[in-house]
C-alpha positions, 0 to 999 in steps of 0.5 A: 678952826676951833669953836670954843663954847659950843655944847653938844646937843646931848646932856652929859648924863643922857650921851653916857648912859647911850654910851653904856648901853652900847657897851652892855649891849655889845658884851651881851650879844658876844656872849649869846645872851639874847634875853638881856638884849631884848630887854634893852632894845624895849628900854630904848625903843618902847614894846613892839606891839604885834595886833591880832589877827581877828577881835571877833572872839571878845563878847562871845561865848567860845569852844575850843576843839583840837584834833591831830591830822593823823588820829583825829580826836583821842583823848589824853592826846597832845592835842586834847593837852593843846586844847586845854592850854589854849582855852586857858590862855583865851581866858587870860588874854582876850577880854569879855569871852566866854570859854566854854570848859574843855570839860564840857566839849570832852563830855559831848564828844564822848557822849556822841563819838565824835571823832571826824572833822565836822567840828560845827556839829561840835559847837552847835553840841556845846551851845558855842557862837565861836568855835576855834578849830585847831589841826595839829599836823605834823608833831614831835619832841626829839631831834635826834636821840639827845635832844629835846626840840619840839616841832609842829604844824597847827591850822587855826579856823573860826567857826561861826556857829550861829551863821551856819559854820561860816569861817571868819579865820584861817591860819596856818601856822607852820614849823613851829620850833621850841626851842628856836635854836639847838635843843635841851639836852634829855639827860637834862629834863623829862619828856613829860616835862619838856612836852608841857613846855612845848605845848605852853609854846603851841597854845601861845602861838594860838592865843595871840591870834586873837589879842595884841601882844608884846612880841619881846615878852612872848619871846622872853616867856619862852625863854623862861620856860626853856630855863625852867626845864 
């Protein structure tokens, strides 16, 4: 039986355009092109907002203090590199903190020859209420002799300094790989060059602990960063 008049429940517009999504999305995932997709999966569904671990960083005034497991504190060091991309980005993205310059931690580590991990003494030194403590453990940038893939293991703590060092977060953020799949070829940027990437990568992944983010956005950044090597 044939029913004749009967509309179907999508507007023509709306059941092409669905169709020509489908299809462009079909041709992009063959080609591997996984940030176009990403980009039509927020279209169609909206931001896949991911909360933060803690809000306890926003009306304070924060420190910031990076070490690696193996040599502590060393200044010039990857980690010191970290600390200072993470201050940057707690700036940009947590509203109404108060970053206490790397500068001025630097200045009293020397001053004091901190190079242990009692990191209250160090927030209590630079006058912090919050002290994010960041332990870099294992850390490299080569997979193999010709690739570029950065991995690391990072330990993210929040001291409350005024309550006696208590700790308000502890996170273990392990295997982080930049980039996620396959490497950059070394004939094909720097290690100078690829080594600032990965430890934009490493300061993100710090940061959105303590503020909502777009999770599509943070991948598309990355993806972005790797393109511009």
């Amino acid at each position: 039986m044939v029913l004749v008049g009967q509309r179907s429940c999508l507007r023509p517009g709306r059941f092409q355009f669905m169709l020509s999504c489908a299809f462009l999305g079909s041709l992009l995932a063959a080609s591997g092109c996984m940030a176009p997709i990403m980009s039509l999966t927020w279209l169609l569904k909206g931001p896949q907002v991911t909360p933060a671990k803690t809000h306890a960083l926003k009306n304070k005034r924060v420190a910031v203090v990076c070490i690696s497991e193996a040599v502590g504190y060393v200044p010039g060091s990857p980690a010191e590199h970290l600390a200072r991309k993470a201050e940057l980005q707690l700036k940009q993205n947590v509203k109404k903190i108060e970053m206490i310059s790397q500068d001025k931690v630097i200045d009293w580590i020397d001053q004091h020859d901190w190079d242990s991990v009692d990191f209250e003494e160090v927030g209590k030194g630079v006058d912090a209420e919050l002290l994010v403590a960041v332990e870099m453990g294992s850390y490299r940038l080569h997979d193999g002799q010709t690739l570029f893939r950065g991995r690391a293991d990072l330990r993210v703590r929040v001291l409350d300094i005024a309550n006696d060092g208590e700790v308000i977060l502890d996170e273990k953020l392990f295997d982080i790989m930049f980039p996620e799949n396959g490497g950059q070829s070394t004939a094909g940027t720097t290690e100078g060059r690829f080594r600032n990437a990965f430890t934009d990568v490493l300061a993100s992944r710090v940061a959105r602990l303590f503020y909502d983010y777009e999770f599509d956005l943070q991948i598309a950044n990355e993806a972005r960063l790797l393109s511009q090597l």
